[in-house]
FITOR-898991 format. One line per 3 residues: number of its first residue (from 0); their letters; for each residue y, x, z of C-alpha. Coordinates in steps of 0.5 Angstrom, whole numbers. Example, Ala and Ser with C-alpha at 12.3 -4.5 7.8 and 13.67 -1.06 7.14 Angstrom:
0) AS) -9 25 16 ~ -2 27 14 .
END
This chain:
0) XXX) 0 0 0 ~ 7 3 -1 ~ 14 -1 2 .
3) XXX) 16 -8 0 ~ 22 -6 -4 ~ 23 -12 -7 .
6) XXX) 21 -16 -2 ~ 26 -14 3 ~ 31 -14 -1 .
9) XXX) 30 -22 -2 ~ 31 -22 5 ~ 37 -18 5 .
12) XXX) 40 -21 -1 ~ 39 -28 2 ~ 42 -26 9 .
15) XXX) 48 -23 5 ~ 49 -30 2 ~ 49 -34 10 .
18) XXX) 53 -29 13 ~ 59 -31 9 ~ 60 -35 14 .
21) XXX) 62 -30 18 ~ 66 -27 15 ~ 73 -26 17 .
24) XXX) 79 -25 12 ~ 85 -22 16 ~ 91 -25 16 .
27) XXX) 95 -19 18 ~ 93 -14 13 ~ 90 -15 6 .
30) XXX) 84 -14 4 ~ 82 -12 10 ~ 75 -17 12 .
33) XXX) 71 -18 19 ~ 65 -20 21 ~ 62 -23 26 .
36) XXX) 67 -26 33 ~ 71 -20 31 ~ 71 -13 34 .
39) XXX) 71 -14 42 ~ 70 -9 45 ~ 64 -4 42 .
42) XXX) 59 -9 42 ~ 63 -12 36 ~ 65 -7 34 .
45) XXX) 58 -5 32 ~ 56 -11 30 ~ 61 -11 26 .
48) XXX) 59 -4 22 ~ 51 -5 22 ~ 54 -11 18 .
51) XXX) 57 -7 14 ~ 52 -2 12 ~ 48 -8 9 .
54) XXX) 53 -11 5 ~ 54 -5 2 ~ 46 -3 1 .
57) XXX) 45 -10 -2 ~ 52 -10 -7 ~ 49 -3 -10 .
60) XXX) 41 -7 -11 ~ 41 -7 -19 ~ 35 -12 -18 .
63) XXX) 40 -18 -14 ~ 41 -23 -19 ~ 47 -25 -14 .
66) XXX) 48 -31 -19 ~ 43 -35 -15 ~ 47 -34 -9 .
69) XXX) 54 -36 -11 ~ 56 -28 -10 ~ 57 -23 -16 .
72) XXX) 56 -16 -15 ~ 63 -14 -15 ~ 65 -20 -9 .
75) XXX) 60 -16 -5 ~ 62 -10 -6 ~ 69 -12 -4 .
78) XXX) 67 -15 2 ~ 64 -8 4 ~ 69 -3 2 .
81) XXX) 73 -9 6 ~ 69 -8 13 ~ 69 -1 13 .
84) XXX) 77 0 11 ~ 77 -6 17 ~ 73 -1 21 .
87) XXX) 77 5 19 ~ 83 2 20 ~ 83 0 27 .
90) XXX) 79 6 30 ~ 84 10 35 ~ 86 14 29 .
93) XXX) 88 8 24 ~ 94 4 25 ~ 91 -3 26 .
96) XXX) 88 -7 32 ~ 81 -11 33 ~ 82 -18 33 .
99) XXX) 82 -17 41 ~ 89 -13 40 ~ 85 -6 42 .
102) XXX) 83 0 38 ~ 76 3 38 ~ 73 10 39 .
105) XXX) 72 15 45 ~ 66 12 49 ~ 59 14 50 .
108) XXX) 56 9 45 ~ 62 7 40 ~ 58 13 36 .
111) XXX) 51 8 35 ~ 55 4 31 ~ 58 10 27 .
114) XXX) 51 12 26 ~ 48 7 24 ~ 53 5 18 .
117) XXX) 53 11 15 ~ 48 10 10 ~ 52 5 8 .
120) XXX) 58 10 6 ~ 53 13 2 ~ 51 8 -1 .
123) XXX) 58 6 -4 ~ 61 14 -4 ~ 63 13 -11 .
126) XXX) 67 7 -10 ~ 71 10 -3 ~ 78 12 -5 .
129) XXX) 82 19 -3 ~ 84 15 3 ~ 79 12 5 .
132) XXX) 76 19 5 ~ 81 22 9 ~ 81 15 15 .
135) XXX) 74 17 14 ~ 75 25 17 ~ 79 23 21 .
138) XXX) 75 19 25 ~ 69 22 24 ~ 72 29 27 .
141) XXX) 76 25 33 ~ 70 22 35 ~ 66 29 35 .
144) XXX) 72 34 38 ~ 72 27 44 ~ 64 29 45 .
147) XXX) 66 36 44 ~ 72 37 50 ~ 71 31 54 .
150) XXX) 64 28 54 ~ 58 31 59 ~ 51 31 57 .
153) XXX) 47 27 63 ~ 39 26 64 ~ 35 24 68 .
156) XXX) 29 21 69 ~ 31 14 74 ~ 38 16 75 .
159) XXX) 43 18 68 ~ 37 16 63 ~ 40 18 56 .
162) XXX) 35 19 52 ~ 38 15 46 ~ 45 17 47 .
165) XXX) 44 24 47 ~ 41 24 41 ~ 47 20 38 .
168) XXX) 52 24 40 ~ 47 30 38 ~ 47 27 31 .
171) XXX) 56 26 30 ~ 57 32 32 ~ 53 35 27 .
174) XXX) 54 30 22 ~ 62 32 23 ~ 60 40 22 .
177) XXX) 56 38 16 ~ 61 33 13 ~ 66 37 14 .
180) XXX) 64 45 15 ~ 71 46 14 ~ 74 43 20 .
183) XXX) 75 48 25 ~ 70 46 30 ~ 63 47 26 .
186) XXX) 61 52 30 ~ 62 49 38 ~ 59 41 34 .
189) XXX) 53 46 32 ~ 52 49 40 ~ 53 43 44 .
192) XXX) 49 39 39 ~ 44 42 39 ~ 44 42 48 .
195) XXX) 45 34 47 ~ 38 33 43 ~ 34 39 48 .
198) XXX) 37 33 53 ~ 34 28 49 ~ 26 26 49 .
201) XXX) 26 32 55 ~ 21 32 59 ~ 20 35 66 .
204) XXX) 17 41 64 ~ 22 43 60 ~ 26 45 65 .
207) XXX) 22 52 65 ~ 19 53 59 ~ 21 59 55 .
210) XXX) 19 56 49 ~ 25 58 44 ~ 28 53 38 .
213) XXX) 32 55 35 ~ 34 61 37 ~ 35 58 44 .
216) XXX) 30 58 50 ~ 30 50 52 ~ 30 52 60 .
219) XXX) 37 55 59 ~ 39 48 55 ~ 36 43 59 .
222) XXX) 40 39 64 ~ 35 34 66 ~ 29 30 63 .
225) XXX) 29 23 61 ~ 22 22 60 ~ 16 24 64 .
228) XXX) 11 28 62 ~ 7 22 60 ~ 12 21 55 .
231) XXX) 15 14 59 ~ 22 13 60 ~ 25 9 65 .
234) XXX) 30 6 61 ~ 34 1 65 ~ 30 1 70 .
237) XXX) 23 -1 67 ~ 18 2 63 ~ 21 1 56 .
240) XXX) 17 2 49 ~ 24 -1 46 ~ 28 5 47 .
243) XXX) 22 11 45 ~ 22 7 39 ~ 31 7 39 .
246) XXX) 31 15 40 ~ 27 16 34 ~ 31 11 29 .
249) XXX) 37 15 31 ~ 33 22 29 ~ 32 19 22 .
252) XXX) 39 17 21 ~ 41 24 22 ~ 34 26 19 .
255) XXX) 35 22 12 ~ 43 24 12 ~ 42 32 11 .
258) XXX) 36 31 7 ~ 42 27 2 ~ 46 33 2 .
261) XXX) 39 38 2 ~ 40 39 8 ~ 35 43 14 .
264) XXX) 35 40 19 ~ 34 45 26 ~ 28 45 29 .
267) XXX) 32 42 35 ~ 33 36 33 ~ 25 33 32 .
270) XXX) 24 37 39 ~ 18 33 43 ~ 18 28 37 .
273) XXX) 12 28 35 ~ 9 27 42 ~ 13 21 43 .
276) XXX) 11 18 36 ~ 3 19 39 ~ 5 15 44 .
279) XXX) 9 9 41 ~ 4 8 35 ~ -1 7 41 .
282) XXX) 4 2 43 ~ 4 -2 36 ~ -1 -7 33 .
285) XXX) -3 -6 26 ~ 2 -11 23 ~ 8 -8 27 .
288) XXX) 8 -11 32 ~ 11 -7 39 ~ 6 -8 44 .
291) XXX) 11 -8 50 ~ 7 -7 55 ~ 13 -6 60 .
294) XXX) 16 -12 58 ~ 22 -13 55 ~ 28 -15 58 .
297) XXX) 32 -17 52 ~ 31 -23 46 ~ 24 -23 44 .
300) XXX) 22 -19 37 ~ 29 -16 37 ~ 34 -10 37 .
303) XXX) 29 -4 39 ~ 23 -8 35 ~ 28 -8 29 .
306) XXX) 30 -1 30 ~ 22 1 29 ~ 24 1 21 .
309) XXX) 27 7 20 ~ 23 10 25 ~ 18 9 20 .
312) XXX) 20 12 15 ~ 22 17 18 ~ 15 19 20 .
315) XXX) 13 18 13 ~ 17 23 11 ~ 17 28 16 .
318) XXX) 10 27 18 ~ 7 24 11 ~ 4 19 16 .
321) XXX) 2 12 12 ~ 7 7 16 ~ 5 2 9 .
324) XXX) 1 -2 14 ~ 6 -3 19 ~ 12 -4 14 .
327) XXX) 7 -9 10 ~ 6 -13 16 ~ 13 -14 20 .
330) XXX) 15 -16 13 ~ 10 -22 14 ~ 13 -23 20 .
333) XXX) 19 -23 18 ~ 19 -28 12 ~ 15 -32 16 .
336) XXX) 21 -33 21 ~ 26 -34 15 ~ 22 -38 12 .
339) XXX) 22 -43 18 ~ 30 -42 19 ~ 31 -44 12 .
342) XXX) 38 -42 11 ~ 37 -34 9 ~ 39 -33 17 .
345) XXX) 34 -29 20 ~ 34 -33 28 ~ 37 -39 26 .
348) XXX) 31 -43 29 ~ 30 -39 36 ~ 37 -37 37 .
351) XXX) 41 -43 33 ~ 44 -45 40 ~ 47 -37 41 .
354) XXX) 52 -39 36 ~ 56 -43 39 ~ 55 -40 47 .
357) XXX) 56 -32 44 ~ 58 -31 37 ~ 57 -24 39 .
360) XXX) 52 -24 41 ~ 47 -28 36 ~ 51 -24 30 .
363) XXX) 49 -17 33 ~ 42 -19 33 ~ 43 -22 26 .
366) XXX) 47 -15 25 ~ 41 -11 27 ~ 34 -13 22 .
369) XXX) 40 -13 16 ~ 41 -7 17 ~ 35 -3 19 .
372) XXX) 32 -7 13 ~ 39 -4 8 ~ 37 3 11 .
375) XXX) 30 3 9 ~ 31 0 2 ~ 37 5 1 .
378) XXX) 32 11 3 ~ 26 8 0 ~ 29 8 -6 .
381) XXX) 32 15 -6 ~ 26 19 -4 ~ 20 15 -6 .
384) XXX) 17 16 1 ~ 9 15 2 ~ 5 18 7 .
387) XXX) -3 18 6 ~ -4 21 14 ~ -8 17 19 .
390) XXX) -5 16 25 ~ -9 17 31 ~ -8 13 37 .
393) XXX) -9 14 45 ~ -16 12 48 ~ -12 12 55 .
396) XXX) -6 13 57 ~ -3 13 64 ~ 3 14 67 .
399) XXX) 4 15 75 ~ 11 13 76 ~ 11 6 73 .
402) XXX) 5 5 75 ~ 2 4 68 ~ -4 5 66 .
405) XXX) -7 3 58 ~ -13 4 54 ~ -15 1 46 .
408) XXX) -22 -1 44 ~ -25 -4 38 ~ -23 -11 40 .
411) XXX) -18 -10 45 ~ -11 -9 48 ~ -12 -7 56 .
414) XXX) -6 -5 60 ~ -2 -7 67 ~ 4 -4 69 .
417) XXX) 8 -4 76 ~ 15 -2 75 ~ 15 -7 68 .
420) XXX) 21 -11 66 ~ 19 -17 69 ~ 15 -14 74 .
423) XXX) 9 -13 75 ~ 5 -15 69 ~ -2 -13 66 .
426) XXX) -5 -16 59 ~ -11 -16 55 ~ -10 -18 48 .
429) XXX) -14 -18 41 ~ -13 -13 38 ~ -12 -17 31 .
432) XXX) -7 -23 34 ~ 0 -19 35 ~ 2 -27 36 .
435) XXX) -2 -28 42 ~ 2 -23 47 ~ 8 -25 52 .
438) XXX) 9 -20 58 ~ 14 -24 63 ~ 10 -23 71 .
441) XXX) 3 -23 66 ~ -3 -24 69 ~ 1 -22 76 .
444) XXX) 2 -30 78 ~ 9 -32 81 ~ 13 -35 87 .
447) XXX) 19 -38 85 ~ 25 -40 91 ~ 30 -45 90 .
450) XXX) 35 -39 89 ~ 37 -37 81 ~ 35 -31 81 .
453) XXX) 28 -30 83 ~ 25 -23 83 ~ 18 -18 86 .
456) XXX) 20 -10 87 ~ 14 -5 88 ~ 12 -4 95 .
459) XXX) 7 0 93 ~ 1 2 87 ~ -4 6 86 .
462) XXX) -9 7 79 ~ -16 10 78 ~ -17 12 71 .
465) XXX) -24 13 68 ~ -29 13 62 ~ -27 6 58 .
468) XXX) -22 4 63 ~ -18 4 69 ~ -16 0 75 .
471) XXX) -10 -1 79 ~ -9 -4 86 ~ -2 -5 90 .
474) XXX) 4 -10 91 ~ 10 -13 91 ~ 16 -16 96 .
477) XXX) 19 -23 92 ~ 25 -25 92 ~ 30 -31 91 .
480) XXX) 37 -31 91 ~ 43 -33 88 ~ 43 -40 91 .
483) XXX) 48 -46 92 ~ 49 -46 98 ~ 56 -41 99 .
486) XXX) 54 -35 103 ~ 46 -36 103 ~ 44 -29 103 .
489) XXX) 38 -26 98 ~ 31 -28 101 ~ 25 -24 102 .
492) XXX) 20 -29 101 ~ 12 -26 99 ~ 9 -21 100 .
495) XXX) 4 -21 93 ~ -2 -17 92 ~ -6 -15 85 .
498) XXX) -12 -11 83 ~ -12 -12 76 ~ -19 -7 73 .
501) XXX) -21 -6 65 ~ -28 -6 64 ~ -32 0 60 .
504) XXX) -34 -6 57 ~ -28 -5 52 ~ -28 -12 52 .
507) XXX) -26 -15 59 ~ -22 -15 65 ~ -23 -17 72 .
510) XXX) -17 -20 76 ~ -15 -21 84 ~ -8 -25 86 .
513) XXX) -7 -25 94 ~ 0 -27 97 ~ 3 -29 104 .
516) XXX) 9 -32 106 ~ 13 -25 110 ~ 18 -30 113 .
519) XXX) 18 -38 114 ~ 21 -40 106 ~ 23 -46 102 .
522) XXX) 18 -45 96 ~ 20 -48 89 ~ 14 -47 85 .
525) XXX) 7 -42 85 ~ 3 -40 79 ~ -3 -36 80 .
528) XXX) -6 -32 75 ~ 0 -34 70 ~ -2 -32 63 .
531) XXX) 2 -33 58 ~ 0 -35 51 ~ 6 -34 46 .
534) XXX) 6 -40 42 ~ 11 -40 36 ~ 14 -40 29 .
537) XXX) 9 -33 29 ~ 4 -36 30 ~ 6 -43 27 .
540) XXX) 7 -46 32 ~ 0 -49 34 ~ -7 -45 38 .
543) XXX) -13 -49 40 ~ -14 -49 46 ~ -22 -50 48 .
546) XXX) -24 -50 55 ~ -28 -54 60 ~ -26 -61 59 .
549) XXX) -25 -61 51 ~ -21 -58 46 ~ -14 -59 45 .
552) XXX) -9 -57 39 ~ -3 -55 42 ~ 5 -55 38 .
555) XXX) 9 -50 41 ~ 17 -47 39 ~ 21 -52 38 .
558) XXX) 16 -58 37 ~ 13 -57 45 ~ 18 -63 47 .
561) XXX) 14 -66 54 ~ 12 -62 60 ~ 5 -63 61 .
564) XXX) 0 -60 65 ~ -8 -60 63 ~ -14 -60 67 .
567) XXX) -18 -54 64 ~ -24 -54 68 ~ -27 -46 70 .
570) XXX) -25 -43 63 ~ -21 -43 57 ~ -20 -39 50 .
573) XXX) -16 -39 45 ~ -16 -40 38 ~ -24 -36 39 .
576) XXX) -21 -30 40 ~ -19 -29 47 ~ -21 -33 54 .
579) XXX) -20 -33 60 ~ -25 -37 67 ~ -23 -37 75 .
582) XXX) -28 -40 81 ~ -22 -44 81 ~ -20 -50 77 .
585) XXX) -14 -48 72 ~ -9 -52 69 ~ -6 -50 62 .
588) XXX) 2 -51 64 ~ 7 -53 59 ~ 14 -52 60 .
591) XXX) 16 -58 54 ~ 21 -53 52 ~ 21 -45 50 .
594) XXX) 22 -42 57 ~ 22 -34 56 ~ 29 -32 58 .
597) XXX) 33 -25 57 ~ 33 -23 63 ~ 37 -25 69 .
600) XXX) 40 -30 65 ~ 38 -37 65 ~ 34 -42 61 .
603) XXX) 39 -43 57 ~ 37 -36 53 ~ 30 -37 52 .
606) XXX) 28 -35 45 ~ 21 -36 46 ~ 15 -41 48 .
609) XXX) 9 -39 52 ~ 3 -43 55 ~ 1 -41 61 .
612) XXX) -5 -41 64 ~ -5 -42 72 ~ -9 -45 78 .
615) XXX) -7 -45 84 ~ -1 -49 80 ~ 4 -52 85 .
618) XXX) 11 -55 82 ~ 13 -58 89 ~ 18 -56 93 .
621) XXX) 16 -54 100 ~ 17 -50 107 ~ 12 -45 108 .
624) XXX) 11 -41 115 ~ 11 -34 116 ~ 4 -32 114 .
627) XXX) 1 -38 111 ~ -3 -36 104 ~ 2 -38 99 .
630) XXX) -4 -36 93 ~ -10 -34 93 ~ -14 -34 87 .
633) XXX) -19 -29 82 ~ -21 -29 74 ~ -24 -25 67 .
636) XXX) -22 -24 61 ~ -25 -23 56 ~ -25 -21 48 .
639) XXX) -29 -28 44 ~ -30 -34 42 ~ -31 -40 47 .
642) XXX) -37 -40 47 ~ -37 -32 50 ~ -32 -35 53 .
645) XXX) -38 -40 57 ~ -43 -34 58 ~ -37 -31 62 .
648) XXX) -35 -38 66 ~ -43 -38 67 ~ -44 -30 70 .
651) XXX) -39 -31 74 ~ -40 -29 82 ~ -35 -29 88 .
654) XXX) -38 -26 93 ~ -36 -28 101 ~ -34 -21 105 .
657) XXX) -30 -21 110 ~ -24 -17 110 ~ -24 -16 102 .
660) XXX) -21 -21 96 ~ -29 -20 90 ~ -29 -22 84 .
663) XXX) -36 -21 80 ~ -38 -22 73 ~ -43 -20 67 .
666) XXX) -40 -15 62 ~ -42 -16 54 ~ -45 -9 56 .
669) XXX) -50 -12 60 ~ -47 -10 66 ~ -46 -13 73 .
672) XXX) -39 -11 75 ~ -35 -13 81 ~ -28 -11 84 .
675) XXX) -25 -12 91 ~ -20 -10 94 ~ -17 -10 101 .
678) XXX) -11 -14 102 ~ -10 -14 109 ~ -7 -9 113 .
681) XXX) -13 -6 117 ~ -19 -1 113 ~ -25 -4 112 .
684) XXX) -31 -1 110 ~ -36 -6 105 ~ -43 -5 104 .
687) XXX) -46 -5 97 ~ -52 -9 98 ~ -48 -15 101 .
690) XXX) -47 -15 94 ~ -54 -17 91 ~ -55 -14 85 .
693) XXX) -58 -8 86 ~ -56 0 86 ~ -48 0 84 .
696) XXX) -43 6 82 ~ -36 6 84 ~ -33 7 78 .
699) XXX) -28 11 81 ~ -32 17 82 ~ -39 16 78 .
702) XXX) -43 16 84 ~ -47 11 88 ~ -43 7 92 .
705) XXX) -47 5 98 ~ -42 4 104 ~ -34 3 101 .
708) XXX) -28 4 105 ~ -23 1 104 ~ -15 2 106 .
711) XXX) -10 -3 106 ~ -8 -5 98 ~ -14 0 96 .
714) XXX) -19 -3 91 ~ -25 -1 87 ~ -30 -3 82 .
717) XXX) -38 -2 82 ~ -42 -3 76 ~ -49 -4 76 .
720) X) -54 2 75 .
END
């Protein structure tokens, strides 16, 4: 397979076409044009710029027959060279204000937004005239002498986490030496550039490695690493796929910006990327999909996942790796989306209501997917970028700090993580249904206060990694705040245990939720297990959902209108593909509405709808006593159809062991596997033979258990011999 070319042009031809609405012809000054809400503050700002780059791309596509749109091929390019003589013009060194009456320039990010429209300027460089060619020095140069002389190269693994960033001002500086190798600062953008990028994906080991790039040693460069030596970063404050994903997009801004000008480009700029790229291509289904196995704090299938395009292109050229599958299959995602919204829009349907709440913010993210697809057309086209290597993935992979652990089979996704977005959150996926997956508090449960803001910290984990799994053991501290009542402090409501255990199986998951009120609390609602199944336009807005009780076909996106609850019995799987079974009677929760939200925002943001399956479910409202059990509950998973999904239900044991949480079942090895784990405040010490099935191994350490001591928030799994 190669890159879609014509496809993807398609997309961004009909969003050039919708976007005319978002076009703002300045009264001020002729000929001068804007896009989106204006240029309020940098967000704007960028918005603006992205969409630029797309429009110039699209006007410079001979293939567009932009008669079918209403447009002509001159209208477009006009509207391009209107937005970046906009641009141009209200930079601190134009002579023109944003639409909010400031001037732009001379932050930390302002030049993201630089760099991701200069494809674009090279796009339609032969149409820019002396004088925007001289606006355009002067800004590019005021903006590198700013990082040069005034801004600091910070990093840090939880604290000044910039790895991103440090790579974009890296990338203007050198794009000022050069562009302009004349100016009289080449040399001084050339070092510190230089110093941005060894501060970019650094790791801790860096701080002493003798390593020499460039003819510099990269312990005398570095000021702090930004990525554990796993190669996870923290990105605000969670372990985020999205922002690898970022760092690496920058790269090939700058990477395809030398290349056009026969470039090299030094040896620093890709420093640690391939190592990173290993990790993130772990993290991607086959159809393009990120697999965000922290979570994700922002819209869904935006922004970070948007920007895996030029990455991909990218490790097409640099690397030759085949990326065509990946490329292939968002693509498909994409046009079923656009195909969904009907107008040429790429969010219409999901976001629609951003609008008119926050024209900024719906046109950032429309900004965003035209342009990483106007980038990989132009650099597509330009230099015929076709990788033939395979791309080898991560069996397993884990990460101390976050508490991540992760393993990939045939069949199967495995994952949890501690210090996610949503936290904590664990998953277990079909390799083959991208569609399926949705992170928030997944497979962890959730407590809810009356407050608006309901949230859990780490209190504590622990993981054990072995042979075709791992394990995980700990717990968080939940809590509930903003509440109407004025003054009412931040409540700590819960302590909520997991152990979560991927068997070496490579096809199922065993799970143990445990929690107790910490102090007398007003509880709103309790879901135990809470696995969310994505249920949208990606999947067509429909899954079956075959279970103890029946079968039901299930509408979701905007045609889940009621709320409703349904009796499962013991086992439900979904769509032959994946299922989940409990001792516990479980309940198929819908919300009537798309119900994932950003972050900290209200449901009013949601751009996704999920089922979710849970027992212990409660939606009424009520006091809890301090100690009383708030959810106590245990479940597997595993890869199939329903009918092994069944077979799963049936093998399924509880055993009764005072002072542990058990949960048993048969594995598709032929195994018997058990997991315990103490969630009380005491050690205990469990004897295998209680169990009742023979001779077991602690997969911890491969040897025969016979007595099992466990600490408090300690666990194990025992595999029959």
């Amino acid at each position: 397979m190669h890159f879609p070319v014509k496809e993807y042009t398609e997309l961004l031809a009909k969003w050039v076409a919708f976007s005319q609405k978002h076009l703002y012809y300045c009264p001020e000054r002729e000929g001068l044009i804007c896009y989106g809400a204006g240029e309020h503050g940098h967000w704007g700002v960028h918005t603006h710029q992205k969409a630029f780059s797309a429009f110039a791309v699209a006007a410079m596509c001979d293939d567009i027959d932009w008669k079918g749109y209403g447009l002509t091929k001159e209208q477009v390019l006009s509207q391009a060279l209107g937005m970046l003589r906009y641009n141009l013009a209200t930079h601190l060194t134009g002579d023109f204000v944003c639409t909010d009456g400031e001037k732009w320039g001379h932050n930390w990010i302002y030049v993201l937004g630089v760099e991701r429209m200069f494809h674009g300027i090279e796009a339609i460089d032969e149409y820019l005239t002396a004088d925007d060619q001289a606006k355009l020095r002067a800004m590019v140069l005021s903006e590198c002498d700013f990082l040069l002389e005034e801004y600091p190269i910070q990093a840090g693994l939880i604290q000044n986490n910039k790895p991103e960033s440090n790579i974009w001002n890296g990338a203007t500086l050198y794009r000022g030496a050069f562009m302009y190798p004349d100016c009289p600062n080449k040399d001084r953008y050339i070092e510190k550039a230089q110093r941005f990028f060894a501060n970019g994906i650094s790791i801790e080991s860096d701080e002493n490695s003798d390593e020499i790039v460039d003819g510099r040693r990269i312990g005398d460069m570095f000021v702090g690493a930004n990525m554990f030596n796993s190669y996870a970063t923290n990105h605000h404050g969670y372990m985020n796929v999205g922002y690898m994903v970022i760092c690496l997009s920058n790269i090939a801004m700058l990477h395809f910006s030398m290349k056009a000008r026969g470039i090299q480009a030094d040896d620093i700029v890709y420093h640690h990327m391939k190592e990173q790229w290993e990790l993130i291509r772990t993290c991607t289904f086959d159809d393009g999909r990120l697999l965000r196995i922290g979570g994700d704090s922002r819209a869904r299938y935006c922004y970070c996942q948007d920007y895996a395009i030029p990455m991909w292109a990218l490790v097409e050229d640099l690397y030759g790796d085949d990326c065509s599958e990946l490329e292939n299959g968002w693509l498909k995602i994409l046009e079923k989306e656009t195909s969904v919204n009907g107008d040429g829009s790429f969010l219409s349907n999901r976001f629609g209501s951003f609008e008119d709440r926050s024209p900024v913010y719906y046109t950032r993210l429309e900004s965003d997917r035209a342009n990483v697809i106007s980038m990989a057309i132009y650099w597509h086209k330009k230099y015929q970028l076709c990788g033939k290597n395979k791309v080898e993935v991560l069996k397993s992979w884990h990460d101390d700090y976050h508490g991540a652990a992760m393993v990939t089979d045939e069949k199967r996704y495995a994952s949890f993580v501690w210090r996610a977005s949503e936290k904590p959150q664990g998953m277990l996926l079909p390799k083959d249904d991208s569609s399926m997956a949705e992170w928030r508090y997944n497979l962890s449960g959730r407590i809810l206060g009356v407050g608006r803001y309901n949230f859990d910290e780490v209190n504590n984990h622990q993981e054990w990694m072995y042979e075709g799994g791992f394990l995980t053991a700990g717990s968080t501290i939940v809590y509930s705040d903003n509440f109407m009542a004025e003054g009412q402090l931040k409540e700590t409501m819960a302590r909520k245990h997991v152990a979560f255990a991927a068997l070496p199986d490579g096809e199922s998951v065993l799970g143990l939720q445990h929690a107790d009120a910490l102090n007398r609390t007003f509880v709103s609602s309790v879901k135990g297990i809470m696995w969310n199944v994505a249920n949208d336009i990606f999947n067509s807005r429909a899954r079956t959902f075959t279970h103890a009780h029946g079968k039901d076909i299930l509408q979701g996106g905007d045609y889940a209108k009621t709320f409703e609850m349904i009796s499962a019995g013991n086992w439900v799987n979904v769509d032959g593909k994946v299922g989940l079974v409990s001792p516990d009677p479980l309940t198929i929760v819908r919300m009537g509405e798309r119900q994932v939200e950003i972050k900290g925002r209200d449901r009013d943001s949601s751009t996704l709808y999920a089922e979710e399956v849970c027992s212990t479910v409660s939606t009424r409202c009520r006091w809890y006593d301090r100690g009383e059990n708030l959810l106590k509950t245990s479940y597997a998973m595993t890869i199939g159809s329903a009918d092994e999904t069944k077979a799963l239900a049936d093998s399924l044991f509880a055993p009764e062991i005072a002072g542990v949480n058990a949960i048993g079942a048969m594995g598709k090895d032929g195994k018997k596997y058990v997991l315990l784990a103490n969630f009380g405040a005491k050690e205990c010490t469990v004897d295998a033979a209680q169990l009742n099935i023979g001779e077991v191994k602690d997969l911890r350490t491969g040897e025969k258990a016979d007595k099992i001591t466990l600490a408090e928030d300690e666990a194990v799994v025992l595999a029959q011999f």
